[in-house]
C-alpha positions as CSV (number, residue, x, y, z in Angstrom):
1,X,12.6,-60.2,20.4
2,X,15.3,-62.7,18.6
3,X,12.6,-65.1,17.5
4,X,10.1,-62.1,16.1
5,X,13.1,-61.2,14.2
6,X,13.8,-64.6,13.0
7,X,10.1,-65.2,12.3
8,X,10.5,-61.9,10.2
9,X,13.4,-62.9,8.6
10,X,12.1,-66.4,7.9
11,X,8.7,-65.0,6.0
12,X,11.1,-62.8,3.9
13,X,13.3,-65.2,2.6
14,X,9.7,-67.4,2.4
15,X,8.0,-64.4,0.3
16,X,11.4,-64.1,-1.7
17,X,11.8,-67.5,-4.1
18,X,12.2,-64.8,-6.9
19,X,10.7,-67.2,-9.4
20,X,8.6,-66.7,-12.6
21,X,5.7,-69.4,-11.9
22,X,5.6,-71.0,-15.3
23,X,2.2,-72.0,-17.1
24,X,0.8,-74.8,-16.8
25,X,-1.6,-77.3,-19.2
26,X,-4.4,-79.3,-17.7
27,X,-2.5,-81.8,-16.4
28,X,0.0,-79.8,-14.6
29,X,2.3,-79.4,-17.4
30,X,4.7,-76.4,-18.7
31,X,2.2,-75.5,-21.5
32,X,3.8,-75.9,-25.0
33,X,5.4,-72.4,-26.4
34,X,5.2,-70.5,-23.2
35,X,7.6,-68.3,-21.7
36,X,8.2,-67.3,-18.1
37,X,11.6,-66.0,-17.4
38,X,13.5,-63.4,-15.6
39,X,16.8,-61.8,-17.2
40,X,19.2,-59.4,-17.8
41,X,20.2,-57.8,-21.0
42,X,22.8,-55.1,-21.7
43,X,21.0,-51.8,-23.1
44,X,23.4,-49.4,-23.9
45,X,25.9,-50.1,-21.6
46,X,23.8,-50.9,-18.6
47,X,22.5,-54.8,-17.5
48,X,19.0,-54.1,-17.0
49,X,16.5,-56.5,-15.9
50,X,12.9,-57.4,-17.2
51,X,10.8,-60.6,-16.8
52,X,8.8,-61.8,-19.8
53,X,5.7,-63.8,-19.5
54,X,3.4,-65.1,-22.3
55,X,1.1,-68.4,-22.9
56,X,2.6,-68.4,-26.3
57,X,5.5,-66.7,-27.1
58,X,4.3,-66.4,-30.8
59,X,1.6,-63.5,-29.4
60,X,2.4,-60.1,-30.0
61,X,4.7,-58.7,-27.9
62,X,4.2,-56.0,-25.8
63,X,6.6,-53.7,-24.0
64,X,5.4,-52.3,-20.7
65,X,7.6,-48.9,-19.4
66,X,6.7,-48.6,-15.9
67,X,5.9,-45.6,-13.7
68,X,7.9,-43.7,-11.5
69,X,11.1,-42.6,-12.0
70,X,12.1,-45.7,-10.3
71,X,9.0,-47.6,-9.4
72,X,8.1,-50.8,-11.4
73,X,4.7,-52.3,-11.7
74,X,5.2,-55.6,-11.6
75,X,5.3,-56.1,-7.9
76,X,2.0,-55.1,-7.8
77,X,0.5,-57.6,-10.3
78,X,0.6,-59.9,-6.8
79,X,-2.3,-58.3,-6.2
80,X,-4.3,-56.8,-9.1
81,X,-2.9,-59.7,-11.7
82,X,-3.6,-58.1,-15.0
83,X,-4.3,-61.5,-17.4
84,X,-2.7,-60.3,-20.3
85,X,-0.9,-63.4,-21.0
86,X,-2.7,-64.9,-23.1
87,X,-2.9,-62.0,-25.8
88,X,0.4,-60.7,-25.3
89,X,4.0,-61.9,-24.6
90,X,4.7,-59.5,-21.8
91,X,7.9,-57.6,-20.7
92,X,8.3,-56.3,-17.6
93,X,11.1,-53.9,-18.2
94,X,12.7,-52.2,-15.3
95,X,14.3,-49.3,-16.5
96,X,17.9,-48.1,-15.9
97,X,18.4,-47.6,-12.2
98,X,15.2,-49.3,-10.9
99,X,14.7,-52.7,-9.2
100,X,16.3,-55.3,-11.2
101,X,18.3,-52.5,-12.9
102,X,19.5,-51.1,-9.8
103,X,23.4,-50.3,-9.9
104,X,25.0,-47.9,-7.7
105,X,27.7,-47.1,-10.0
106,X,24.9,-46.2,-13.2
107,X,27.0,-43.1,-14.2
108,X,24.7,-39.9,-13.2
109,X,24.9,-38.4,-16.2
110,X,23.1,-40.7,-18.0
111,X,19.9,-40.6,-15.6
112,X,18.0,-38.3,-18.2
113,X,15.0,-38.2,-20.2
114,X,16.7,-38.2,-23.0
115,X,18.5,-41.8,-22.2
116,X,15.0,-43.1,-21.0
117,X,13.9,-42.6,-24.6
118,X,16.7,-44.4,-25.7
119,X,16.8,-46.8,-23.5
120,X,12.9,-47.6,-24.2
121,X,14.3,-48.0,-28.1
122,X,17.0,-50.4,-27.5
123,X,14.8,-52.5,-25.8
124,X,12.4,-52.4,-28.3
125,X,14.9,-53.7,-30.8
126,X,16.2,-56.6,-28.4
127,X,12.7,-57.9,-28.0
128,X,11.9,-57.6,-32.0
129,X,14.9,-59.4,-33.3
130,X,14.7,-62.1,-30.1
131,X,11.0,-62.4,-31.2
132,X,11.0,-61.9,-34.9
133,X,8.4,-59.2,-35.0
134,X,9.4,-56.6,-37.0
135,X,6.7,-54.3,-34.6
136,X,5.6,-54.6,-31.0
137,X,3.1,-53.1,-28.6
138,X,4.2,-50.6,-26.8
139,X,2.6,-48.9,-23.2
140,X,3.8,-46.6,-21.0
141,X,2.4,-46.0,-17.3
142,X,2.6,-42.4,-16.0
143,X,5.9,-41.5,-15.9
144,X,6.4,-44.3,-18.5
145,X,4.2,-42.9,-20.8
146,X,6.3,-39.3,-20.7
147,X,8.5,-41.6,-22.0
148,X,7.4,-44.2,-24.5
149,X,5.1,-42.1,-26.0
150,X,8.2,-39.8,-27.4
151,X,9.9,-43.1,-28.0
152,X,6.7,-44.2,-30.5
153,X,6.7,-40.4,-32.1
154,X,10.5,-40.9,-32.6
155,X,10.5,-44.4,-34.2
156,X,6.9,-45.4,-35.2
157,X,8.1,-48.0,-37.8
158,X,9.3,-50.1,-34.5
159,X,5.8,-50.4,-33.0
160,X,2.2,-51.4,-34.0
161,X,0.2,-49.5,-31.7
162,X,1.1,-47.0,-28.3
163,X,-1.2,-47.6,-25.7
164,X,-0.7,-44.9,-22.7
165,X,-2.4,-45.8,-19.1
166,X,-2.7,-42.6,-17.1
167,X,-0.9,-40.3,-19.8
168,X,1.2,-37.5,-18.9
169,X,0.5,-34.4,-20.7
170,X,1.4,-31.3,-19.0
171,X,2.3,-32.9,-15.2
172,X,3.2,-29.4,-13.4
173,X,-0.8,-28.5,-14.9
174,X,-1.9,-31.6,-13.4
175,X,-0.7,-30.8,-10.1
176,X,-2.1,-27.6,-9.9
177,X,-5.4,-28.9,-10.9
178,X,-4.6,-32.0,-8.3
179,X,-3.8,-30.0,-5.7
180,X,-6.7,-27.7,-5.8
181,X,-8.6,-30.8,-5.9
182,X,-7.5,-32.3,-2.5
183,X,-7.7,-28.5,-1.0
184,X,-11.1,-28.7,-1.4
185,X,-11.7,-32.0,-0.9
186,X,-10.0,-32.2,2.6
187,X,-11.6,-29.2,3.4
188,X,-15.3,-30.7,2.6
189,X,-13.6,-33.4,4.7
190,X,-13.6,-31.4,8.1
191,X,-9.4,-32.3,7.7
192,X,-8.5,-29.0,8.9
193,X,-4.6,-30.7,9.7
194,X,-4.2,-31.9,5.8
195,X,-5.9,-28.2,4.6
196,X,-3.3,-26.4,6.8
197,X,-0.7,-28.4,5.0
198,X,-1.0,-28.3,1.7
199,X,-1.7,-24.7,2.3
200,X,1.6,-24.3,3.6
201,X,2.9,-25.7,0.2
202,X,1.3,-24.3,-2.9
203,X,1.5,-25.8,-6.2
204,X,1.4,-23.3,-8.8
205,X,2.6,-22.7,-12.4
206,X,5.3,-20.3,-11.5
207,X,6.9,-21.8,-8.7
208,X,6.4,-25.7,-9.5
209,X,6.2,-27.8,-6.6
210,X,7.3,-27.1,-3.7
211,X,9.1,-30.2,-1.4
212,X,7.0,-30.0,1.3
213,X,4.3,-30.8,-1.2
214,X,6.1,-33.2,-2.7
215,X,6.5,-35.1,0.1
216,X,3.1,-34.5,1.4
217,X,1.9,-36.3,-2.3
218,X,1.4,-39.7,-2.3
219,X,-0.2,-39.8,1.4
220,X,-2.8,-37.0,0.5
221,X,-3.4,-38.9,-2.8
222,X,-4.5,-42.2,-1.7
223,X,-6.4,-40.7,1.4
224,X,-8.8,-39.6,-0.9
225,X,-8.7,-42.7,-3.4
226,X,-7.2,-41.3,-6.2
227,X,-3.4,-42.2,-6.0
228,X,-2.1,-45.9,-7.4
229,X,-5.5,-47.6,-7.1
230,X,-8.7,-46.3,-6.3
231,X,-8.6,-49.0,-3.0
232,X,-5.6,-48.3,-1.9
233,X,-5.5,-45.8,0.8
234,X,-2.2,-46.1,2.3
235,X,1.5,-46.4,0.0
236,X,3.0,-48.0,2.9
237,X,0.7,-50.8,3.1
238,X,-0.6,-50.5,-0.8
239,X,2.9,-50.9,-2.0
240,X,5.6,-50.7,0.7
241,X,4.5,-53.9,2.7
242,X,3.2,-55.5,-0.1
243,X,6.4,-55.2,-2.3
244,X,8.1,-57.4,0.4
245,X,5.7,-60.0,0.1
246,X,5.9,-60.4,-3.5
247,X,7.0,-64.0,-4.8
248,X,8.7,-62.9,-7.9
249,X,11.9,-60.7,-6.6
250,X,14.9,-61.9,-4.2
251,X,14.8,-60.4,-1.1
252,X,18.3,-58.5,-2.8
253,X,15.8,-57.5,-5.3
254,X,13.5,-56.1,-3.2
255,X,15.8,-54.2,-1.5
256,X,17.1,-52.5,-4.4
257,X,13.7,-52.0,-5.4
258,X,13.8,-49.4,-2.7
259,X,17.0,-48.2,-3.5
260,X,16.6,-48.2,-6.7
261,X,13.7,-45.7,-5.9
262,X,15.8,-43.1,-4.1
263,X,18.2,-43.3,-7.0
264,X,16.1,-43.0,-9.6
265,X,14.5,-39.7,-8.1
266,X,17.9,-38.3,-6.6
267,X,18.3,-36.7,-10.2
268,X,16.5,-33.6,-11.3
269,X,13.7,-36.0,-13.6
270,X,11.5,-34.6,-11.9
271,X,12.1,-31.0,-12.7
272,X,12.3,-32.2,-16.1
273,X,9.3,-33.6,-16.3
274,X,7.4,-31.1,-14.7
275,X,9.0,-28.6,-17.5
276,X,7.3,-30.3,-20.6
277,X,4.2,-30.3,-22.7
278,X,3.5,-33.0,-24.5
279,X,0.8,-31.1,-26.4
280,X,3.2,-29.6,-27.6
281,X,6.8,-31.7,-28.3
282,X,4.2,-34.5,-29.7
283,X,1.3,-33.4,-31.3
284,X,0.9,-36.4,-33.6
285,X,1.5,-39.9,-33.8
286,X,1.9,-42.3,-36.8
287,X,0.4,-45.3,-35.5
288,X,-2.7,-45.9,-33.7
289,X,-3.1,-44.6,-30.0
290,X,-5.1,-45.8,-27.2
291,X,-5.7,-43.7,-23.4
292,X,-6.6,-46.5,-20.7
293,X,-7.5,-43.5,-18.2
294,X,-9.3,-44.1,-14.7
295,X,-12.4,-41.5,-13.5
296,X,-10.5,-40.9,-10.1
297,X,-7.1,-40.7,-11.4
298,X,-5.6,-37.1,-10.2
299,X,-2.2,-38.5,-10.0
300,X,-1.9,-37.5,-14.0
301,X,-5.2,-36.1,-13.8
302,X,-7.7,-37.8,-16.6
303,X,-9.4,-33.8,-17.9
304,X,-5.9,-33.4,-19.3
305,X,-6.0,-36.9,-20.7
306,X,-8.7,-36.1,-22.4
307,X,-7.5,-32.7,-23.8
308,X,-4.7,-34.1,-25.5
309,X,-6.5,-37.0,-26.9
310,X,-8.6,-34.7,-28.8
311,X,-5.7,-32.5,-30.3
312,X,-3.3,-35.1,-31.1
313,X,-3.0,-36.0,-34.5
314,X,-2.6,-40.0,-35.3
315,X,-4.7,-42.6,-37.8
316,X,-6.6,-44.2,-35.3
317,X,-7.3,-42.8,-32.0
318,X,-9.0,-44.7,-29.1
319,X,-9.8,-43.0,-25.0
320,X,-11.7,-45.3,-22.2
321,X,-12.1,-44.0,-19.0
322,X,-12.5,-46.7,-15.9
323,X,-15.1,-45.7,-13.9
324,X,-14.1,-47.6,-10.7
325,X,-10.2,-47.1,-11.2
326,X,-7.7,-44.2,-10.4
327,X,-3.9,-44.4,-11.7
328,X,-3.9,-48.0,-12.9
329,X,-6.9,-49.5,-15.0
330,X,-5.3,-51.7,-16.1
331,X,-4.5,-53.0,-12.4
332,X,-7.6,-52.2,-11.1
333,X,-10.5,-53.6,-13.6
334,X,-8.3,-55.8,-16.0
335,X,-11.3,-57.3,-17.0
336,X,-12.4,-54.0,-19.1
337,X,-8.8,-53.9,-19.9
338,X,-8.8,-56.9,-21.5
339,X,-11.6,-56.4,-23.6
340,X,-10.2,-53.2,-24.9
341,X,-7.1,-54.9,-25.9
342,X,-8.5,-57.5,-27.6
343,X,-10.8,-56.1,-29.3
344,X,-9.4,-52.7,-30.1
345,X,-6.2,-52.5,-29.5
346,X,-5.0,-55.9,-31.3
347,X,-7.9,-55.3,-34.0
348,X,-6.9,-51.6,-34.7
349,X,-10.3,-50.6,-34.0
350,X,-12.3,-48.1,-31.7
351,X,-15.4,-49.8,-31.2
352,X,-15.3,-49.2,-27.2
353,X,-14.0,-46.0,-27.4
354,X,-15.8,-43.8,-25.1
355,X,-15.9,-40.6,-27.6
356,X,-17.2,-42.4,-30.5
């Protein structure tokens, strides 16, 4: 028993270097103009971490808000690398309370959408006077997109272009439609056990969600292939395990990756979130938008996606769905990703877009 849990021990600090593997030429070399560095900046009162990788730090920059509340991407990119590198300089921000942001003593009353926006801002402005680009990219992940995308109606002159990968619109709508979804689905299924569950815990636009669903979620989700990734049928061993074998944390990082997690969503966020429609607060945008959106996603379900794509208001306007992907296209086929950044996103076109 002592050596399995030195063995254990061993792989973790093994797995934990928490390192930024720098880019390298031909010969082995850091390649010229590259950047691959972890640090801490203070935003608004609050050291918060990020890591910013780019094959030239000349690129465009581009801000990525992560998902959540309290649940950064970047440990997955382990996994489903996302090759944006050599467009973008990328920044892996985690926001106040999460991972590399993680303190205890964060005072509570500043855990609100409100200071997510602003937050999101004050980044903004660290990584356009560090860089000297008067605008950057900005995307926002699910939750992240809740908030970036009121961050770019807010202050449009600081970015060139929002991009939002599985956009929030109306989440406690999403739900509803979500959880009728996996109702039937499970029942098609024979899974009399899950049916009798989520039965027991009814979503619906009066009452919200109830806990028991809530905690029901993620496992129900991925079951059926349309939580984080469309291959990932399991958070535990999709994310959990697979956070503590990620190379670019500290094993302290990991761990408050974790309890960053639990103290992100120990605030009513939630509640807020479920409260809001963004077809509503933000109708229009001044700068161009893009919706990376995956055919299986029922996390933030893609119909509603869709809906608000074609009311909101903004100069150019650009929605691809991701046939093989659920919650994270970008994760999942960064391939198709790429293209569309390149091509559209960088070129302020629409030329992929699927509702040309």
């Amino acid at each position: 028993m002592l050596v399995s849990t030195l063995s254990l021990t061993g792989l973790l600090w093994w797995w934990s270097p928490g390192t930024t593997e720098p880019f390298l030429d031909a010969d082995g070399h850091r390649l010229p103009g590259s950047i691959s560095e972890k640090l801490s900046v203070a935003i608004n009162g609050v050291e918060q971490g990020m890591v910013i990788r780019g094959e030239n730090k000349s690129n465009p920059v581009l801000l990525w808000v992560h998902g959540g509340p309290g649940m950064p991407d970047y440990p997955l990119t382990q996994q489903y690398p996302t090759d944006l590198e050599d467009l973008f300089t990328v920044v892996w921000w985690d926001q106040r309370g999460a991972a590399l942001s993680y303190d205890s003593d964060i005072p509570p009353e500043t855990m609100t959408i409100e200071q997510f926006i602003d937050d999101t801002l004050a980044v903004t402005d660290y990584l356009r006077e560090r860089f000297r680009q008067d605008r950057i990219y900005l995307l926002g992940h699910s939750w992240g997109s809740f908030i970036a995308i009121q961050a770019a109606a807010r202050s449009p002159e600081r970015y060139k272009a929002y991009v939002g990968m599985a956009q929030v619109v109306d989440q406690l709508e999403s739900e509803k439609i979500a959880y009728d979804y996996m109702v039937a689905a499970y029942g098609e299924r024979g899974d009399t056990d899950m049916v009798r569950d989520l039965e027991a815990a009814p979503v619906s636009m009066t009452e919200g969600t109830p806990d028991a669903y809530l905690k029901l979620r993620d496992t129900a989700m991925h079951q059926l292939g349309i939580g984080t990734t469309h291959d990932m049928r399991s958070v535990i061993t999709g994310i959990f395990l697979a956070s503590w074998r990620f190379r670019g944390y500290t094993l302290q990082e990991k761990v408050n990756l974790w309890r960053g997690r639990a103290f992100s969503r120990s605030f009513d966020l939630w509640e807020q979130l479920i409260r809001i429609d963004l077809r509503e607060t933000v109708p229009a945008l001044e700068i161009p938008v893009y919706f990376l959106e995956g055919h299986y996603d029922y996390t933030c379900v893609t119909a509603l996606a869709r809906d608000y794509f074609q009311q909101l208001q903004a100069p150019v306007k650009g929605f691809y769905t991701f046939d093989n992907s659920a919650h994270s296209p970008l994760l999942e086929e960064p391939q198709e990703a790429h293209r569309i950044l390149e091509h559209d996103v960088l070129a302020g076109s629409t030329i992929l877009d699927d509702l040309r």
